[in-house]
C-alpha positions as CSV (number, residue, x, y, z in Angstrom):
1,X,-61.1,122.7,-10.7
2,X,-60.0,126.4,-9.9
3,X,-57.1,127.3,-10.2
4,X,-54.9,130.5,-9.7
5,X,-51.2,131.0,-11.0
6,X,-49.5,134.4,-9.8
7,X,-52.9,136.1,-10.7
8,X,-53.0,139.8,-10.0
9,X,-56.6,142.3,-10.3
10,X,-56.1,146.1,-10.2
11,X,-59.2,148.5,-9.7
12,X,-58.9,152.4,-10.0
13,X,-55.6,152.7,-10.5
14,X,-54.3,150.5,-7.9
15,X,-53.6,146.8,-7.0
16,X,-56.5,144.8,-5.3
17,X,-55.0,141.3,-5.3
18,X,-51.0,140.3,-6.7
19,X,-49.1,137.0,-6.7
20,X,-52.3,134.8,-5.7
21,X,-51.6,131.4,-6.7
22,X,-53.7,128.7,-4.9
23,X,-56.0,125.6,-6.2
24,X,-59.6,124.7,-5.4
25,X,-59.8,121.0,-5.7
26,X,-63.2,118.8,-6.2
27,X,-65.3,118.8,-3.1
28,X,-63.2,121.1,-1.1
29,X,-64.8,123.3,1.4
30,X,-63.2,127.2,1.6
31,X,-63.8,130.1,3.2
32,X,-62.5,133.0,2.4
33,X,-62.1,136.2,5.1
34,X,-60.2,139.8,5.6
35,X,-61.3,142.9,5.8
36,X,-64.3,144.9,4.3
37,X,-62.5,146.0,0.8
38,X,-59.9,143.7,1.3
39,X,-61.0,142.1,-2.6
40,X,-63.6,138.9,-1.3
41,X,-65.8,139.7,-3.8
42,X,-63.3,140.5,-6.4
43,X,-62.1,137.4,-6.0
44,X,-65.4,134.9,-6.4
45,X,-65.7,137.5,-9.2
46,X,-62.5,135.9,-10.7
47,X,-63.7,132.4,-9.6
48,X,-66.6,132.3,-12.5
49,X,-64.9,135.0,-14.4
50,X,-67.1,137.7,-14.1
51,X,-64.1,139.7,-14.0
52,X,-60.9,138.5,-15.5
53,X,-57.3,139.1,-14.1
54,X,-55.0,141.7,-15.1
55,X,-51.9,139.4,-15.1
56,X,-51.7,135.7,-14.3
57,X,-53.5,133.0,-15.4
58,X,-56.7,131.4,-14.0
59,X,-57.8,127.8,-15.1
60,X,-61.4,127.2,-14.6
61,X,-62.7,123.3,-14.9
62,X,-59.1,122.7,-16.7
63,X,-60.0,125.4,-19.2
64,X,-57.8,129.1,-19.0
65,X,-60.0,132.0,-19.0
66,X,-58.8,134.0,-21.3
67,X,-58.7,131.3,-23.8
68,X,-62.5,131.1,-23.6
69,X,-65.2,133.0,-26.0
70,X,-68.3,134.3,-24.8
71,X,-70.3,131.1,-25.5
72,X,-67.8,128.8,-23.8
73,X,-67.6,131.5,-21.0
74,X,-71.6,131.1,-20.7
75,X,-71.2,127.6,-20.7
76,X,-68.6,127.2,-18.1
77,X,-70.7,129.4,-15.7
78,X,-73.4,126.7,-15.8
79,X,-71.3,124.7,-13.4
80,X,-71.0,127.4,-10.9
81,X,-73.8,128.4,-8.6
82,X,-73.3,131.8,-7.0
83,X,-75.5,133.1,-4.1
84,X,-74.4,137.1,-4.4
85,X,-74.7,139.4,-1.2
86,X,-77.6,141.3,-2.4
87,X,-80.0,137.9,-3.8
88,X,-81.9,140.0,-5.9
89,X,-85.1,138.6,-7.1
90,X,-87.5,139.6,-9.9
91,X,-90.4,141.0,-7.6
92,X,-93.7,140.2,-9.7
93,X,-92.4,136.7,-10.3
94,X,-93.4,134.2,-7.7
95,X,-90.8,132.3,-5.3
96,X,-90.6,129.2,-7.8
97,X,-89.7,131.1,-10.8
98,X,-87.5,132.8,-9.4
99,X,-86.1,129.7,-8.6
100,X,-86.1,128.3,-12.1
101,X,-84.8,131.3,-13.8
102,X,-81.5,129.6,-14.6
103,X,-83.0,126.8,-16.2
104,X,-85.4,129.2,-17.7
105,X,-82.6,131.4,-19.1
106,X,-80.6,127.9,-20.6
107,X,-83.8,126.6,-22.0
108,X,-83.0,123.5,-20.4
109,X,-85.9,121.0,-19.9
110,X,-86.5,120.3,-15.9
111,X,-89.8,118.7,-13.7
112,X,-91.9,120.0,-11.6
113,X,-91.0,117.2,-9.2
114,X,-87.6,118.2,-9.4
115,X,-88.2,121.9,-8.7
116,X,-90.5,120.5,-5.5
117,X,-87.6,118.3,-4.4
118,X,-85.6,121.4,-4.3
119,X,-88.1,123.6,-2.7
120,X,-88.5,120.9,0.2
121,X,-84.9,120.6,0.6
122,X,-84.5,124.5,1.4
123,X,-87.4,124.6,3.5
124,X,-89.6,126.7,1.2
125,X,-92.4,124.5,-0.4
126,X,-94.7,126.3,1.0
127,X,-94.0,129.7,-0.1
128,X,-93.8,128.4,-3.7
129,X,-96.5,131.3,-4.7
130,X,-95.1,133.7,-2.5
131,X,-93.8,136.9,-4.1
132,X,-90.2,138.0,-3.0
133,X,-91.2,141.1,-0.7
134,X,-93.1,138.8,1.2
135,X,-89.9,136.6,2.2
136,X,-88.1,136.9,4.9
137,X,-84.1,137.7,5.2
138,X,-83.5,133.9,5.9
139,X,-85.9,132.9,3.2
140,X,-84.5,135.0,0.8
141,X,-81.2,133.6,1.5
142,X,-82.1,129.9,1.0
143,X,-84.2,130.8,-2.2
144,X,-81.1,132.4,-3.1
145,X,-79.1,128.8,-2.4
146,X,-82.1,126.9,-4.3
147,X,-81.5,128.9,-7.1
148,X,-78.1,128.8,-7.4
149,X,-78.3,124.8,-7.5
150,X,-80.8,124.3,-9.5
151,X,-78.7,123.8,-13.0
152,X,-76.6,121.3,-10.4
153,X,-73.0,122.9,-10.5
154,X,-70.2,121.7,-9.9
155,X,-69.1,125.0,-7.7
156,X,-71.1,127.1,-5.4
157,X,-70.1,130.0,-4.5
158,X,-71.6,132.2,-1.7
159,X,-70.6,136.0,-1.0
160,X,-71.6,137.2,2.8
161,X,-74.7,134.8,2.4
162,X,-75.5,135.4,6.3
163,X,-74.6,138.2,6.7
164,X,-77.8,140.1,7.2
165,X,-78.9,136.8,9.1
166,X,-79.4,136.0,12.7
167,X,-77.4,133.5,14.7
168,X,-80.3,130.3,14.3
169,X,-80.7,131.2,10.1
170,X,-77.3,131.6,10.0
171,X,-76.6,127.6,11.2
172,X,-79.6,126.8,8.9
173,X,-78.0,128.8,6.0
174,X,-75.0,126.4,7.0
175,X,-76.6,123.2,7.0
176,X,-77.8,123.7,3.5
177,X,-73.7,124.7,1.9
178,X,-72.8,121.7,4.5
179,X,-74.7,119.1,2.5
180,X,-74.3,120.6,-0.8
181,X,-70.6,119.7,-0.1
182,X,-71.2,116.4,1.3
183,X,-73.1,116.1,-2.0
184,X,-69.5,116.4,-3.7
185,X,-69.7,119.8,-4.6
186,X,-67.0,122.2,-3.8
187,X,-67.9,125.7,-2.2
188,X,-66.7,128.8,-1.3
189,X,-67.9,131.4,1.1
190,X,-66.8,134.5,1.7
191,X,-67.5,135.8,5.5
192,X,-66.3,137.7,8.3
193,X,-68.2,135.1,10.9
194,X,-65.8,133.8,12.8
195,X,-68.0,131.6,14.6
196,X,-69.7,130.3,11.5
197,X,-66.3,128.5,10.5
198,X,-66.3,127.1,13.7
199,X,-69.7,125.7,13.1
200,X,-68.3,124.5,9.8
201,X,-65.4,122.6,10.8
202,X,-67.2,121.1,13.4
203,X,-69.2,119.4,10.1
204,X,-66.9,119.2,7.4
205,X,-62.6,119.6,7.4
206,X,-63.4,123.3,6.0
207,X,-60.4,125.2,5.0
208,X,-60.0,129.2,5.5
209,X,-58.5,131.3,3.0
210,X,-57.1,134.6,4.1
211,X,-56.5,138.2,2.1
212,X,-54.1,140.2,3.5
213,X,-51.4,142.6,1.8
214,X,-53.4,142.0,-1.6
215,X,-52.4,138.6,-1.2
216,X,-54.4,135.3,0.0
217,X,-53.4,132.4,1.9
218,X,-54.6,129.8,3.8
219,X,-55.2,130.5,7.3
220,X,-53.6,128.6,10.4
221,X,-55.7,126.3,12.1
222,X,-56.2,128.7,15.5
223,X,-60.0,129.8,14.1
């Protein structure tokens, strides 16, 4: 599904990531941990190629990146979800659009019954009318999940996503990625929670990817 041959990414001058080769499969679970800087985010980026790799070869969905144009690259992103560190929102749009802005964006045709099954599942029917600033962290957060699902991707992909959360939202925060992968979707999170792995693995056979040296591997099992 993702897939990584010897990839390298260099930034500034210097090299961020070299000789990463590793494969997501179909309804894997992965998280991915190091260091602040260490590339985490640079390396979802890659995942849905927001940013593309300075020497290797990524194959996304059986497809390699570079051989894809703009439209096909569009396309392809469809069937990730990403829930980014910051979960900006448009501010004068309510809760619910914000929500629907993907499907809004792809002009796809979608219910109102299936935008309120999503709301319910993320605990924020409601706050359907509610704007963004009057959200909570936590709520935020799982608008930030709903949105990210709601073109039903293949891939989710989640940078930090509790990271400005407390222990109880965290777990909640948790649940949601749990089920999303006992759905049969595959996701990756990038954290330095040690303790939310545990939680994980206590749920689902999680794997941990770790960078290190510019490189990323997977992780013994002493987490």
């Amino acid at each position: 599904m993702i897939a990584f041959d010897n990839v390298a990414y260099s930034y500034g001058g210097g090299e961020l990531l070299s000789d990463v080769s590793l494969r997501l499969a179909p309804g894997s679970f992965h998280f991915l941990t190091g260091p602040s800087g260490a590339g985490k985010s640079t390396f979802l980026k890659l995942c849905y190629a927001e940013l593309l790799p300075t020497a290797g070869r990524i194959n996304l969905f059986d497809r390699e990146v570079r051989s894809l144009n703009r439209d096909e690259v569009a396309m392809m992103r469809r069937r990730v979800g990403v829930v980014h560190q910051d979960c900006q929102f448009l501010d004068h749009l309510p809760l619910a659009a914000n929500v629907m802005l993907p499907v809004t964006v792809a002009s796809r045709q979608s219910t109102s019954d299936d935008l309120q099954d999503l709301l319910n599942w993320v605990g924020l029917a409601p706050l359907a009318d509610a704007l963004p600033p009057q959200l909570s962290g936590g709520e935020r957060q799982r608008a930030a999940v709903a949105r990210a699902v709601i073109m039903s991707p293949d891939v989710v992909l989640a940078d930090e996503p509790t990271g400005n959360l407390d222990w109880e939202m965290s777990l909640r925060l948790l649940t949601l990625l749990v089920e999303l992968n006992k759905m049969g979707k595959t996701i990756l999170v990038a954290t330095h929670d040690l303790n939310l792995i545990r939680a994980a693995k206590q749920q689902v056979p999680a794997r941990v990817l770790r960078i290190a040296k510019r490189r990323v591997q997977l992780a013994g099992a002493d987490l």
